[in-house]
N, C-alpha and C positions, 0 to 999 in steps of 0.2 A: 580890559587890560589898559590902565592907565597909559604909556606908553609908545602905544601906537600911533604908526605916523596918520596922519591922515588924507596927503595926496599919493595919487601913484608914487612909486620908489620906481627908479632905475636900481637892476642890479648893480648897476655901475657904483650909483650913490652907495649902498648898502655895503658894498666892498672895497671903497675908498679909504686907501691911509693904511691898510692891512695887509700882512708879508707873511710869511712860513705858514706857520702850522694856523693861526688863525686866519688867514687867508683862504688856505685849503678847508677848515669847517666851514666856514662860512661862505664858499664857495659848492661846498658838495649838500649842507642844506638846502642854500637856494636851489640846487640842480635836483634834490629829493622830493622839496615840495611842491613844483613844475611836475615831475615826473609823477606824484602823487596825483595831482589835480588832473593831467591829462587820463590817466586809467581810469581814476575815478567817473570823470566824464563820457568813457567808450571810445574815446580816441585816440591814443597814444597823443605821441609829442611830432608825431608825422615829419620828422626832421625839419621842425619849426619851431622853436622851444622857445624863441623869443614872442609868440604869438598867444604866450601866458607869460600874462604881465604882473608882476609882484603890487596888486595895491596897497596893502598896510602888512605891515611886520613889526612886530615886538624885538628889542635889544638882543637878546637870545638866538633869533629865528625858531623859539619854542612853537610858536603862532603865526603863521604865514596866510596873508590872505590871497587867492592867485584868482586873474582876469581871465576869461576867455570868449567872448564875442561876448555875447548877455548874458553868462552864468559869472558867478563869483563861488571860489571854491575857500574852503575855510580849511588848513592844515594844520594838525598838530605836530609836530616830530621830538622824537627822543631818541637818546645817545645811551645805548647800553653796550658796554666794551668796546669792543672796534665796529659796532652796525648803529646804524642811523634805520632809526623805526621812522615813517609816516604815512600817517590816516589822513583820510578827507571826506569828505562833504560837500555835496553842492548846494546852492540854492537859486532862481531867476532874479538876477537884479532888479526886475519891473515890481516883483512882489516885495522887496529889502523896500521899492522908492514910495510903494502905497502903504505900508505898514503893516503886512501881513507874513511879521516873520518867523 
């Protein structure tokens, strides 16, 4: 995806400048694909949700990549009526930095 950022993202960053109703999606995707990446993982979000960190995200939040100690989790999500769908994936960042991915 052309588009992606490529340092870490603050939520903060990614939700700056935005009010009502795009505020709210873009706020309950971020919180989807966190909440995605934590299960995916076996962990839940242990009431530390800042401890999945957003590293690159597509304009959308279609594509969300989330941090967590040395896994990187890769999220899709989709908006069908009023539900927010997201899947994940993990992978060790050691293996993304030797090229085996």
């Amino acid at each position: 995806v052309s588009d992606w950022s490529s340092d870490v993202c603050s939520s903060d960053l990614l939700l700056a400048g935005l009010e009502g109703q795009a505020l709210q999606e873009r706020s309950l995707r971020l919180w989807c694909a966190k909440e995605a990446a934590a299960k995916c993982l076996g962990t839940g979000l242990k009431g530390q949700p800042e401890a999945f960190r957003v590293l690159a995200a597509d304009d959308t939040l279609d594509q969300v990549v989330i941090g967590h100690e040395a896994l990187r989790v890769d999220v899709r999500l989709s908006r069908a009526a009023s539900t927010i769908i997201a899947w994940a994936t993990w992978r060790d960042m050691a293996v993304d930095e030797i090229g085996m991915t």
